[in-house]
C-alpha positions in Angstrom: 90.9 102.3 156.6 91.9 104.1 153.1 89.2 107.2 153.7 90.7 107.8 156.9 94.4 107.7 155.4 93.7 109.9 152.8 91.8 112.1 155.2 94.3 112.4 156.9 96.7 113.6 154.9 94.0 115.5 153.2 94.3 117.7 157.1 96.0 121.2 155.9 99.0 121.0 158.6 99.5 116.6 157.7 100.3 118.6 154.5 102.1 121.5 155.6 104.6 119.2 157.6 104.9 116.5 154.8 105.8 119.4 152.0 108.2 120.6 154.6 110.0 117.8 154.9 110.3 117.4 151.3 111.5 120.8 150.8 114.1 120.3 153.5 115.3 117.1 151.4 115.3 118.9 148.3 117.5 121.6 150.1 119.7 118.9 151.6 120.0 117.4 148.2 121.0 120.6 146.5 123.1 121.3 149.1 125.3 118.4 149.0 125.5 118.3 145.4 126.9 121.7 145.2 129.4 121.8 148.3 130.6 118.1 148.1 130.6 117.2 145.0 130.9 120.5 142.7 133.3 121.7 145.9 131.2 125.5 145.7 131.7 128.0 148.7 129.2 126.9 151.5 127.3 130.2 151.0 126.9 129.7 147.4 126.0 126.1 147.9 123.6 127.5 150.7 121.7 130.1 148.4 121.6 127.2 145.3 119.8 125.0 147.9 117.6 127.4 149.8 116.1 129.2 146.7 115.6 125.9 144.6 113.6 124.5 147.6 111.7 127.6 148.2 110.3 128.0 144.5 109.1 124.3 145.2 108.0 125.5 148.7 105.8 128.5 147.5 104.7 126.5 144.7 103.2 123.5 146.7 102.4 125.8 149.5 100.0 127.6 147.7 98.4 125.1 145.5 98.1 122.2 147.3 98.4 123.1 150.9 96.4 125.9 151.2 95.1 125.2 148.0 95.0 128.7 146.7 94.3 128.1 143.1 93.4 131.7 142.1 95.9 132.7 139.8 95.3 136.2 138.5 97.9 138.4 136.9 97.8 141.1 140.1 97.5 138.1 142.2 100.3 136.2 141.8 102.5 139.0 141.7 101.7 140.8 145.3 101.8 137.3 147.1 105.1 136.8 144.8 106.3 140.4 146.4 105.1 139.1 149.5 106.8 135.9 149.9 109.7 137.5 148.4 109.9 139.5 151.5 109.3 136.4 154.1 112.0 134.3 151.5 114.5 137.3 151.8 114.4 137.2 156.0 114.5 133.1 155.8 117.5 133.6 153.6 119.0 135.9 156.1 118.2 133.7 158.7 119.3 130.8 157.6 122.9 132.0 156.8 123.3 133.5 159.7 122.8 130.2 161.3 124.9 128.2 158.5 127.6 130.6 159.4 127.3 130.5 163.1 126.9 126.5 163.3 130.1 126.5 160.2 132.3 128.6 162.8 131.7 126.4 165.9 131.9 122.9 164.3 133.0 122.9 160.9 129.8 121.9 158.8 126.9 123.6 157.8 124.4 120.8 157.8 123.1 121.3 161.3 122.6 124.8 161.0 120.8 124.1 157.8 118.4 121.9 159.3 118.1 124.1 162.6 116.7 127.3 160.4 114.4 125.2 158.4 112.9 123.8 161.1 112.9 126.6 163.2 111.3 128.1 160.3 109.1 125.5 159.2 106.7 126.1 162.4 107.0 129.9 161.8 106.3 129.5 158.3 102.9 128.0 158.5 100.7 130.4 160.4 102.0 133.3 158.5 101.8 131.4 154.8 98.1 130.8 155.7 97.1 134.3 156.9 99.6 135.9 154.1 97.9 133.6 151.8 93.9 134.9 152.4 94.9 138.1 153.2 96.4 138.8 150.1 93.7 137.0 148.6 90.5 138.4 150.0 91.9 142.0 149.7 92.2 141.3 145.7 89.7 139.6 144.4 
């Protein structure tokens, strides 16, 4: 019973999703400390919680998800660029959706949760194919 439990969550996406949701309650966390209770602008607040979760994100992403573990100087720095890239659109997209769901109904938790899911599905397939192209072209 405890091999198959831990194989399971051993399964890449069993991680993928569980990392996910722990990023999103790390974002939600940072998020509510900084617009409820330090009273920040919702965008500021947003950008405090979006890139503190990503850094954990990209971090567990690529060492214990994928488990990418090569860490070369040249390496780390084009996936860095290249996830900079994918984080920069993410961040886009998710204050567009903050803003849109702040101007209908007041709040910006749902639209916080609706881009990182929404981009939690996208994320996966192109973190995993970022994440060996970038590392077979390389090394």
């Amino acid at each position: 019973m405890l091999t198959k439990l831990i194989k399971f969550f051993n399964q890449k996406l069993v991680k993928f999703l569980f990392f996910g949701g722990l990023t999103i309650l790390i974002y939600m966390l940072v998020l509510v400390f900084f617009e409820e209770l330090i009273q920040l602008n919702y965008n500021i607040s947003v950008s405090f919680a979006y890139f503190t979760s990503m850094l954990f994100n990209f971090l567990v992403n690529k060492f214990i998800v994928f488990e990418y573990k090569k860490s070369s100087a040249k390496l780390v720095h084009i996936q860095t660029i290249e996830f900079s890239c994918i984080i920069l659109l993410n961040y886009l997209i998710t204050l567009l959706f903050v803003n849109i769901t702040k101007h209908f109904t007041g709040e910006v938790y749902s639209g916080s949760l609706l881009a990182a899911f929404t981009q939690t599905i996208i994320a996966y397939f192109i973190y995993d194919k970022l994440l060996k192209k970038i590392e077979n072209h390389f090394l």
